[in-house]
Each structure stands twice: as C-alpha cells, then as structure tokens.
N, C-alpha and C positions, 0 to 999 in steps of 0.2 A: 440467539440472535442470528438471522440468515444474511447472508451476502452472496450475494449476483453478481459476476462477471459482465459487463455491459458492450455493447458493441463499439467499433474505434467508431470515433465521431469523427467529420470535417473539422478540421483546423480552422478555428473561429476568427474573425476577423482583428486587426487590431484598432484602436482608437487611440487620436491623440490627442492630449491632453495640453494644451496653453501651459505656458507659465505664468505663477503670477509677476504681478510687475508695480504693487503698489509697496509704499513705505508705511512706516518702517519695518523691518523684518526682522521673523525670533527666530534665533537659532537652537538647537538644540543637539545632542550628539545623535548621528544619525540621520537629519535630516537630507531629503532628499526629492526629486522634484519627481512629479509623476511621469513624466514621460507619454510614455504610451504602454494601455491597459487594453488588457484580453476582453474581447466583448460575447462573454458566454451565450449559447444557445437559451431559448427557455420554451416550455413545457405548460403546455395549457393543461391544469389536471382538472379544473372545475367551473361550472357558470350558473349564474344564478339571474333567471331573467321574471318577472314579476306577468309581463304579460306575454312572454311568449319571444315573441323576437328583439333582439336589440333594440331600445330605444333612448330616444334623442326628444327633446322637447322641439315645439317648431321655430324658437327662439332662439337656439344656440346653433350656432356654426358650424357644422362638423365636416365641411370641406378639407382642412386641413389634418385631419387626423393620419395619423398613419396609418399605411394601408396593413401593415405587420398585424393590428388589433383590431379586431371587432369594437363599434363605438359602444362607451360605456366605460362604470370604472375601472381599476385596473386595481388589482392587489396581489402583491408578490413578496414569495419565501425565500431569501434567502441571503445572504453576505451584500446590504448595501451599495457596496464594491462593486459585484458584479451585477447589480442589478442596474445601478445609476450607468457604467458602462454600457450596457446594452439598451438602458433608453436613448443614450447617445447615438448609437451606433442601429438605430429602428426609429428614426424620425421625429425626435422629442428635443433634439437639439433648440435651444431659443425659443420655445414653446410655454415653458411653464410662468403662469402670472405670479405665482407664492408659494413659497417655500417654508414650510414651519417647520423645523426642527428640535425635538427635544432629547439630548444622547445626552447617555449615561454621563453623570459626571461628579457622582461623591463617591468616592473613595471607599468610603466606610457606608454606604448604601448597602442592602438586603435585598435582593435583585430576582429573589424568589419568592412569587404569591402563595399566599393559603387560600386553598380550593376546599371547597365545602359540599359535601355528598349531598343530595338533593331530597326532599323530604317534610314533611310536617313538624318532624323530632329529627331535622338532620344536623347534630350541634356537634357533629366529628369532622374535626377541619385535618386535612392532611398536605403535606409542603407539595406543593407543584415544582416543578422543574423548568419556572419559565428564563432559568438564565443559568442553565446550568451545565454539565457536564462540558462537552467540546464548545457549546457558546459562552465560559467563561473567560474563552481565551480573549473572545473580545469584549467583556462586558464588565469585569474585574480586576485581575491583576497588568492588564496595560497601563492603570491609571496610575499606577507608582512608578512610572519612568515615564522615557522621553519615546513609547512606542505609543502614549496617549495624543502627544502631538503630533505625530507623522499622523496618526490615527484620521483624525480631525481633519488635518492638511491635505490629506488626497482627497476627502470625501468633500472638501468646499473649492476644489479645484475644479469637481465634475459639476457639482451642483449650479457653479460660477456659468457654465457652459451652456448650463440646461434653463439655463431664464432670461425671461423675455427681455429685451430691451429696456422695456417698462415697467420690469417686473422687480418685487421686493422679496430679502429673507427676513426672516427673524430666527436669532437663533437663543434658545431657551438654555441657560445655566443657574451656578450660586457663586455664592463670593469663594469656593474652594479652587475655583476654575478660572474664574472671568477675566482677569488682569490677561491671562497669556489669552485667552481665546478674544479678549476684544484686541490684541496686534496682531493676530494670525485673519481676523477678518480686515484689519486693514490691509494687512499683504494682500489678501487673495483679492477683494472687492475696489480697494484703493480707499483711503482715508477721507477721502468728500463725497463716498459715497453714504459716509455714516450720516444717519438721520437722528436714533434719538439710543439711548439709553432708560429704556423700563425697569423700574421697580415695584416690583409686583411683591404686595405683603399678603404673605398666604397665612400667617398667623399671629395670633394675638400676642402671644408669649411665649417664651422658650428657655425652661433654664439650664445655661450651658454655664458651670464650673470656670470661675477665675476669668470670665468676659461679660460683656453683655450679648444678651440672645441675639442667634440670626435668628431673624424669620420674616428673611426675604428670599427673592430670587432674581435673576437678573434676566433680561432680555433684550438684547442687542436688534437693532432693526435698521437694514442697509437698503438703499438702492438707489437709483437717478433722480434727478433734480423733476422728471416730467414722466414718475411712474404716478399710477392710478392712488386716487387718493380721497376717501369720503369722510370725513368727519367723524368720530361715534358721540351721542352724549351719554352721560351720567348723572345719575342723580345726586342732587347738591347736600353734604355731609352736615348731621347737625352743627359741629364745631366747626367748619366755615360760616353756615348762614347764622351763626352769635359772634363770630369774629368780623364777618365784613358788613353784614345787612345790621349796623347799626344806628342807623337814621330810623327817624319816625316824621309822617311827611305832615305839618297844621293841618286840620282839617279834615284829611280823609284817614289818618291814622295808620298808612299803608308803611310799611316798612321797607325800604331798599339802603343799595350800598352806592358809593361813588365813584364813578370813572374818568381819570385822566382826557378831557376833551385834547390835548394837544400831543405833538410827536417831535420826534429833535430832528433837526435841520430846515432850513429856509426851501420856500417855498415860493415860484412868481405868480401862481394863479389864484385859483377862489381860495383856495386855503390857505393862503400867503396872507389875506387882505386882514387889516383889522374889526372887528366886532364888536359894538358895545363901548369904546373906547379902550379895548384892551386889545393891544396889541403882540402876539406870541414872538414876532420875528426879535422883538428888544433882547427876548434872553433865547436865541439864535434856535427856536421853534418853530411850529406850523400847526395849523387847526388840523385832524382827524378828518375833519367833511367839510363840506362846502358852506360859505355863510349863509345860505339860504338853508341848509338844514339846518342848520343852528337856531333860525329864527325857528323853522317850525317845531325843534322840540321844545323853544321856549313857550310859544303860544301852546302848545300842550303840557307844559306845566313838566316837564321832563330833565331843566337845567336846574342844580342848585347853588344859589346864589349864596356864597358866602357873608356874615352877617359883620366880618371883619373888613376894613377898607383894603384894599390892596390884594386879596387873595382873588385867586382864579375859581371863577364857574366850574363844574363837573356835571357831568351825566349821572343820573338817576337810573338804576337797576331795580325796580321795583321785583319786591323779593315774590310774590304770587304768581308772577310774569314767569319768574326767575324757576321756581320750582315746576311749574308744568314745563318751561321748553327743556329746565336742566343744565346741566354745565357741558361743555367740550372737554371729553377727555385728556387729560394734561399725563406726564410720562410717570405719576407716580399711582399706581391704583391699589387703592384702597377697600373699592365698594366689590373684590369678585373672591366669596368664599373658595376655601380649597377644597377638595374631596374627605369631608370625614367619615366615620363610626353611619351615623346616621343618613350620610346623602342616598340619594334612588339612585344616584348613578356609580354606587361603589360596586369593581367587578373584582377586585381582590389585587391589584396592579398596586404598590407601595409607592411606583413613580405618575400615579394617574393624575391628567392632571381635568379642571372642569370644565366643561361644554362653555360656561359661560367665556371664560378666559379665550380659548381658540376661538369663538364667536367674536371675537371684537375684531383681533386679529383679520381674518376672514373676509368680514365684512368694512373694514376699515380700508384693507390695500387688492380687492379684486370687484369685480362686477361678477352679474350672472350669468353664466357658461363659462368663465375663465379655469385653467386647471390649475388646479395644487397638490402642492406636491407634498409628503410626509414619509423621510425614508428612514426614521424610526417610530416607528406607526404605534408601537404599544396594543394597547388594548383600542385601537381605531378609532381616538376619539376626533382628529384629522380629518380625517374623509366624514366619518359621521356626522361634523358642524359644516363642511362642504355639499354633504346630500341633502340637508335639510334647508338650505340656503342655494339652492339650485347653481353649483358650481359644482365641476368635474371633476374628478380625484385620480391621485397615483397614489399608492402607500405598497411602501414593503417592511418586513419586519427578519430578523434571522431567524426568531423563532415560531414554531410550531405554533404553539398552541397561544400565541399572540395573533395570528393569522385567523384561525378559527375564530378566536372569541371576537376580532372585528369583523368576520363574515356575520357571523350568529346578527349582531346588530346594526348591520347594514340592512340583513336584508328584513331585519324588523321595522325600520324604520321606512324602506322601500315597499313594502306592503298597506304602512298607515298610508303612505302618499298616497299610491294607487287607490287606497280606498278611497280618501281623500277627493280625489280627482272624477273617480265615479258618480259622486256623488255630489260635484263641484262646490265643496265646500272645504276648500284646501283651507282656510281661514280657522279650522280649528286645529288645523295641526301644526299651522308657525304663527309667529306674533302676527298683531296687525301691521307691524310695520313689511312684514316680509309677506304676507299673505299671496300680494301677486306675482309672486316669483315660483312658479311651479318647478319641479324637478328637471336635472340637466340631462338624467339618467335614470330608468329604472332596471338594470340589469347590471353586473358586474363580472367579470371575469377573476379564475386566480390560478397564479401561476408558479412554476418552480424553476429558477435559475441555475444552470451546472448543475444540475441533478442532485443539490443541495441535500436533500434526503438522506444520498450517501454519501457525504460529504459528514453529514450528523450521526451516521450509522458509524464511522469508520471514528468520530470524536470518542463518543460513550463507551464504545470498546477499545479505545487506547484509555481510556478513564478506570474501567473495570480492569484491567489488564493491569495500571499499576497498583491500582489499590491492591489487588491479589495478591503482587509479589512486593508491595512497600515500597514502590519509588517514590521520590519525592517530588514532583512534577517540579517542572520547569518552563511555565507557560512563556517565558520572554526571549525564548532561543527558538527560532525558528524553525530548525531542524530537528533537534533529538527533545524527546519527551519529556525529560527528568534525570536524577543520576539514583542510584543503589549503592550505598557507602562512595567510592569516590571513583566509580565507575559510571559512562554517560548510559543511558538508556535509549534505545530508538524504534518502536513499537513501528514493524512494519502494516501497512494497511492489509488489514486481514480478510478482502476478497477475495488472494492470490498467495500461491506459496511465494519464500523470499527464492527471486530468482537472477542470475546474474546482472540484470539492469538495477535492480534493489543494491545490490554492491556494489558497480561503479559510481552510482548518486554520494554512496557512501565515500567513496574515493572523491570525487571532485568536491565536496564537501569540505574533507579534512584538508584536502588540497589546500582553500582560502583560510585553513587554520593551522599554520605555521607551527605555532606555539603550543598547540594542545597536545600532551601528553599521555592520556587518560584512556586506560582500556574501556572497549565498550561493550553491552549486552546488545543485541539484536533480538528482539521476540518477534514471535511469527507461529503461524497455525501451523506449515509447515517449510518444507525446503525443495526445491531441487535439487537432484544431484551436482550438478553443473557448479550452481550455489556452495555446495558443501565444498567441491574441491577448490572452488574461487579464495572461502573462508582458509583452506587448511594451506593453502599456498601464501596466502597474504599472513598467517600466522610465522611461515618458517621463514619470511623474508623481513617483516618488521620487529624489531625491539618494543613496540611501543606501539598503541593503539591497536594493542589485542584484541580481537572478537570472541567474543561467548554469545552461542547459540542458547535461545530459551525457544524450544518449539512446543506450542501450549499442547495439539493436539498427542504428543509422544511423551512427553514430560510426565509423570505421575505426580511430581509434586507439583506441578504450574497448571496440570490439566483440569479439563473441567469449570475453568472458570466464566469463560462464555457460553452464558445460558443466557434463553430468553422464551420465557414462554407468552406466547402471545393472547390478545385477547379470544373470547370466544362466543357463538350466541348459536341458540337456536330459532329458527326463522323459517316460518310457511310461506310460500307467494302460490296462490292459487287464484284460477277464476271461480267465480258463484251465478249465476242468473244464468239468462240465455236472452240472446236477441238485444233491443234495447236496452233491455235491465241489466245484459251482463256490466259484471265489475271486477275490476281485480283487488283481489284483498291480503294484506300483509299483514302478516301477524307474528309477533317476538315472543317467544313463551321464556328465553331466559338470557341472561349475559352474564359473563364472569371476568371481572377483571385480574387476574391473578398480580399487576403491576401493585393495583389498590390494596386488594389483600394484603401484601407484602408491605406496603408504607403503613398502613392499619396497623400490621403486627409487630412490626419495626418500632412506630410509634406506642404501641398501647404500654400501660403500667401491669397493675396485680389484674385489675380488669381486661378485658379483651373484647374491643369491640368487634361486633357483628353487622352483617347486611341482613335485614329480613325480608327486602322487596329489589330484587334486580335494577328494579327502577331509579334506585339511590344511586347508581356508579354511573348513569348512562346520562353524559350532555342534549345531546341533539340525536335525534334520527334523521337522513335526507335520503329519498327516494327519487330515483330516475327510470322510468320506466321503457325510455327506448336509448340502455346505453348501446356507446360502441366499442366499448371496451377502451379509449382513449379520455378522454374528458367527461365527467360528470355534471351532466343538467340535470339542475333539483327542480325536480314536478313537486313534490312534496316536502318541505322541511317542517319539523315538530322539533320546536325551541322555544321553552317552557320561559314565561319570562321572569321568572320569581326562583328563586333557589327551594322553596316550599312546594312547589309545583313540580308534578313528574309527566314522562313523556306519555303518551297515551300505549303505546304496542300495539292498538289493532288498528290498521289504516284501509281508509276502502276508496279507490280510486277509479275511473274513466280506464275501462278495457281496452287496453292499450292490443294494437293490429296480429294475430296469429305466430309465434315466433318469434313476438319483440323479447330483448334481453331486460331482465328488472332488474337494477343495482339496488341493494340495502347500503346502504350506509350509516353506523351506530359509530359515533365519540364518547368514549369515557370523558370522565371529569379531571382525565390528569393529561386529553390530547390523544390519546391512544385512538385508533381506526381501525375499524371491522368492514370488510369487504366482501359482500353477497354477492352473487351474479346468478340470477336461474332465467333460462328459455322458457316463455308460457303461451 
C-alpha cells in the first residue's frame, strides 16, 4: 500500500452551525452541540456528461445554483460530515426541497455485500468491502453507545440548515432505533413540525424467537405547515374493497361503500342549513358541501338513503369509480414490495431499499427541478428516482465503491433519457403519469471531500497493522486504536515517520486523561530522531504511561505487514485509419486483480476457484480521451447491465486531436481502479 505526503493546504473555513431549540430533548453521555464544523476543500475527480456540455432542461431554474458547481448532479465521497459542511459553506444553504435519508441503524445488520464475478457461469460470489475496514468506525460499532446519537445529532443539525423553507425530511429507520430518533428530530426540527409517522411493511413474515415478527420499518416525515405537497394514490387492497364496498346498489348492481356526509361543529352558511328535514346542527354538526351539492348528488342517485327512520343519508363510493382513480395514500403502506432474491433491481446492498418506495417519497413532497438531497446514498437509489423524475440531486456516500455503483446507474439511466429525448418519446421511458417531465440534468459530477481517499488509505492500514500484531480494536475511543493485553495502542498515520508533533498530540491527549494509567505501544513505519529522544526522555521522567516503540519498517517481527499489491492490466491506445476514417482504438488484452485472487483463495474450500476470462473481475471500463490529468470526462463508459454480461475490451472511438492524453480507466468488481494515461 503507498502513501504520498501531500502538500499543506489553506486552512479551511469554518461554518456555524444553529442550535437546536425544539422540545423535548435526549440526552445522552456525551452529548454535545455542534458548534462550528471545518468546511473541507473538495476535489472534482470525475464527470459524466451525456451530451457534451453540462446540461439543464429549459424548465428548471438554474439561476440560483452555485457558482462553486457546474449545473448538474452532484455525487460525493466521503464522511457525510464533511461533505454536508461544505454544501453549507458553497451555496446550498436553504436550497434543498427533500431530504431522504436512510443511515445505518440495526445493530446487528451485515453491512457488507456479495459481489459476484461477471460471466455466463459466474456463481462465485466473494464478500465486498462496502462497509468495512476504517468505515466501520462509522457504520458498526458506534450503534452500541451513546456515539450513535451524537452520531445522528450533528448530521440533522446541518441537514436542519440545508432546507428550504418549504422543504421536507424523511428519515428512514426500524423499531431498534426509532423511539430515541423520533425525540432527537423533535429537538432538532421542533415538534409541530412533525407531519406523519410511516409504516412501511416490507415483509410478509418473520420469525423472530419468543416475539412476534418485525417486519416493518419506520419513516418519520417533518417539515412546515406550507411545504410542497402532491397527493400519491394507491391502488385499493382486496381486503379493503370486501371490508368497506359492501353495498350492492337495486338495479344497476354496482357495488360501493358509504361516506360520512357530515363534519363536527356548527356552521352559519350553506352548510349549516338544514336538508331534507334533517338537520346536522341538532347533534352540534355541519354538512361536508353545500345543499346544492347535495341535491345534485341526490338527482344522480349518489346519496344512500337509509331504509331505517331516523338514520342519516351517506355518500355512495361506487367501487369501479373507486378502483380506476385508487385510494390516497394513508401512513400505513402496504402495496410497495421490498428488494428480493428475484427483483431486477437487486445490486447486492442487504440495506437496498426499492425505486418504488423513494418514488412516492419524491414525488409526493418536491416538483420538477427541485433538489434532493441523499447523504447516505447507498447503492444511489436517491438520485436514481430524482433523475428519472426530472429533479436534481446531491448524494454522498463514505464509501468507495457505493459511489461507483451509483455512478454506473445514473449514467445508464441518463443515456435511456437522452435517447429518449432524441427520439421524442420520452413516454416510454417514465409512466404516463410522468411522461412530460423531461430530465432536470443529463450530466453529473463526482467528487472527493478532505482527500477522503487518504483518509481510507490511512483506516485499512491501522486495520492490517492490528490485526498483524493482535490488537483488539477500540473503535469508540477517539484517539488510540485498541489495547494489546493492557497496554493502549495508537497506530501513527503511516504517510510520515512518528515525529515530535506525533508526541506532543500524544501529550495533550493524556493531558485530558487524568486517570489513565496504562502504558502505551506507538506503531509507525518509522521515527525521527528527534522522535526517539522525545520517547527516551518522557520514559525517564514518567512512572506511568510508558512508550513502546513498534516501527513496522525495522521490526523483523511487526515487518512486512503492509503490502498491497495493486491492480494491473495490459492496454493498447493507438490510432488506425487516416484522414476521415482515422479512429482511435483501445484495446485491453488482460487484467489481474491480485485483491480478488486473494478473497477467491481466502474463500475457496478443497476446490479452488479460477478465472478463465479477465473479463470476470472487470466492472466497468471508462474512457476519456482528452484528459488533463485532473478530473475524468467519460467519452466512453462500458457498464454491462447484467452480471452475465462482460465488458467488450476492444473500443474504437472519434480520433481525438494530435497529442490529446487517453485516460483508461478499468473497476474490478470489489471498487479497485486502474489508471492508464498514454499521449497519441
């Protein structure tokens, strides 16, 4: 594994952050208010534009965008945190119409997918790493303390920030979670800002030992009395329309149910008056409409007239009526399958959740061009029901290769549009309902916050680093790693030997810890001198909180354990033709993923599976044919949409101007990136 020394950056701005001010409020040990948060730099590393230059439908507003981004979507790598901060702190403040969020929140969740080599016969599944190493610190073991609710609380303190006036959240949970996260969104949002509590049954059955089965989930949904609001319907459940459509009407044989013509409290106007001789104000009522609708649903045969003396008239639902308009969504849904075994849209995510579900969502609390936001993006299904619904999207995710795989089907789905639109028959690619809502965007950006990268570089080798030597990690301590029998551990970042600033952090550290007694280990690649004599003087002056040097590269026994051997491929770019016809043409004759091999062999039993075709380990290829060595525009992506289907390797493209740079760019199947660059 290599590490780069990077140059000193400007000292980032700071952002502040509100407090909340609604009731009631949880406390927990630790809690603490955000204050004001670092608003890290970010790193345009790639764009994905369908037709060439950024584009904007001529429908949506893009006056107000920020000038920091290129219009279009936006999807970003890295810590949440830092990314919600810097849309604060880059002109996203009060901008966002909806906010869908879905964060980690069982406990006992499996937070890493099985990825599947690509193939005709490819039935070798091997563990991905979409939630692992350095990102389990957030995505695991925070959820068994009180660092799950700080957790939560800074990130709806920014989010609180970052929406519109008019604007709604919804925040997605289960019954393991929900009691303390529906009082932490009344802190943050205020308690009348709550609108409904969802219950969303994602499955049939469940059987859980000594209970009865969950198998639901919960969804809180906040915002103002005068945010955007469209209806969704639903279609009406057999066991409703045999529960209520139980009339049968003389004559035409039509079936409907009956509705309450009246409402409680008095009234002085048409609805007040009496009807028929039945007057509602006696048991301190009011008619629903006016007596003149009344008559005329009666002359259409619409009122049903009790056959008993004394009972009240009701409204007729004729159930045929009933089933083409549908029902109005009510908070309990029932009709929106979850992601199984069998859906087209399973990408291997165990938290995925289905296009249907964030569709309602979507379409229920924004209009077209409004943006949304998604700052746990997953496998992008967020932005996905955003792009196909001609709304503009933000999404970030910490990990890697949760980034990629919603690139991969943005821009599959930006591609059907565009054709779509060529062809103007955007009407087969959304419902008829949505037909005339063309896209908000066909191009998106993606970016990396705090150089997140090494940020993840520096997690996986404090990860290998204890495993090697058997510490026991200690992900809910801030500072030191782990302990080794009952010594702390603290895995310096290994771009840099440990050098005297490495040991006063260590110093002011113990400082805040009074009580700690406990000698420690310091691992590091190497040392400074400086470093050494800092250690050997703080040894003859303290009794207590001893230092022991592990320096991996000197060590014979600790050494050798950071290895990484990288992907590798061989790759032609050359031109063919001449004149008009020239073209340039790339061609992949091999890839080797030595990460996969290694999971392969790790995994296999007496058997030992093989690759026989390069083309099983390779996700996507994307080509750019005039890079600049900074951000990656895909001229060409080859992203096969079937896990059966493999990528082509010979691509023949538009001969790009004498001396342009070609970037290759090849994805394994476990996130891993290969980076070509030739002059042609």
């Amino acid at each position: 594994m290599a590490f780069t020394m990077t140059e000193p950056q400007p000292q980032a701005p700071k952002v502040s952050v509100a407090k909340a001010k609604g009731r009631p409020m949880l406390s927990w040990v630790g809690k603490r208010p955000l204050g004001r948060v670092t608003a890290y730099p970010a790193q345009r590393i790639e764009r994905f534009a369908v037709d060439g230059p950024a584009h904007f439908s001529a429908g949506v507003d893009g006056s107000g965008w920020p000038a920091a981004f290129e219009r279009g979507g936006l999807l970003f790598h890295g810590d949440n945190k830092d990314v919600l901060a810097h849309l604060l702190a880059n002109g996203f403040r009060g901008k966002v119409r909806l906010i869908y969020i879905d964060p980690p929140f069982d406990s006992g969740a499996d937070y890493v997918r099985k990825v599947q080599l690509r193939g005709p016969k490819a039935s070798v599944k091997i563990d991905g790493e979409d939630y692992g190493l350095g990102e389990q610190v957030q995505y695991t073991d925070i959820w068994s303390n009180d660092n799950y609710l700080q957790f939560i609380y800074e990130r709806l303190l920014m989010l609180k920030m970052l929406l519109a006036e008019d604007g709604a959240i919804y925040l997605h949970c289960d019954p393991s979670r929900n009691s303390y996260l529906r009082v932490l969104m009344d802190e943050v949002f205020g308690a009348d800002a709550f609108i409904n509590e969802i219950v969303w049954q994602r499955l049939s059955a469940h059987n859980d030992a000594g209970r009865y089965g969950i198998i639901h989930d919960t969804i809180y949904y906040y915002g103002p009395a005068d945010r955007v609001w469209n209806p969704q319907r639903t279609e009406l459940r057999d066991i409703y329309v045999q529960q209520f459509f139980d009339q049968i009407e003389e004559g035409t044989s039509r079936r409907y149910s009956r509705s309450d013509l009246t409402a409680r409290g008095l009234r002085n106007g048409e609805t007040g008056k009496p009807w028929r001789g039945i007057n509602p104000g006696e048991k301190g009522n009011h008619w629903k409409v006016a007596v003149s609708k009344l008559d005329e649903w009666d002359a259409e045969g619409r009122i049903h007239w009790p056959k008993t003396a004394g009972g009240m008239p009701r409204l007729k639902r004729f159930l045929d009526e009933a089933l083409e308009q549908g029902g109005t969504a009510q908070d309990i849904w029932l009709d929106i399958r979850p992601i199984h075994n069998q859906s087209d849209e399973l990408l291997g995510y165990p938290t995925q959740k289905p296009e249907a579900l964030v569709t309602r969502i979507v379409k229920a609390s924004t209009n077209p061009g409004d943006i949304v936001l998604d700052c746990f993006l997953g496998s992008g299904t967020t932005a996905l029901v955003a792009q196909k619904l001609g709304r503009r999207w933000i999404g970030c995710d910490i990990n890697k290769g949760a980034i990629q795989t919603a690139a991969k089907r943005l821009q599959g789905v930006m591609r059907e549009q565009a054709d779509a639109l060529a062809r103007n028959t955007q009407g087969e690619l959304l419902t008829p309902a949505d037909a005339a809502t063309p896209p908000a965007q066909l191009s998106f950006t993606t970016w990396r916050v705090n150089d997140y990268d090494l940020q993840i570089q520096h997690n996986e080798a404090a990860e290998l680093v204890c495993q090697h030597l058997g510490v026991t990690r200690t992900r809910t301590d801030p500072f030191f790693d782990g302990t080794l029998g009952r010594q702390l551990v603290k895995v310096v970042p290994l771009n840099h030997p440990l050098s005297p600033l490495d040991c006063e952090a260590l110093r002011l550290e113990l400082k805040t810890r009074p009580d700690e007694e406990r000698d420690i280990v310091l691992v590091c690649l190497g040392l400074e001198q400086a470093a050494r004599e800092w250690v050997a003087q703080h040894n003859r002056q303290s009794p207590i909180n001893r230092l022991q040097i592990v320096e991996l590269r000197g060590d014979r026994k600790a050494g050798g354990v950071i290895r990484h051997e990288p992907m590798s491929a061989q790759v032609s770019v050359r031109r063919e033709g001449t004149g008009s016809d020239e073209r340039l043409v790339v061609e992949i004759a091999e890839v080797v993923s030595p990460a996969i091999l290694q999971r392969l062999a790790q995994q296999s039993g007496v058997l030992r599976a093989e690759i026989d075709d390069w083309r099983a380990v390779v996700d996507c290829v994307l080509i750019d044919t005039a890079h600049d060595g900074e951000v990656f525009n895909v001229a060409l992506a080859d992203v096969p949409e079937r896990k059966q289907d493999l990528v082509a390797g010979r691509y023949e493209l538009p001969a790009p101007p004498a001396g342009a740079c070609v970037a290759v760019k090849i994805v394994d199947m476990l996130g891993e990136e290969w980076l070509h660059c030739v002059s042609v």
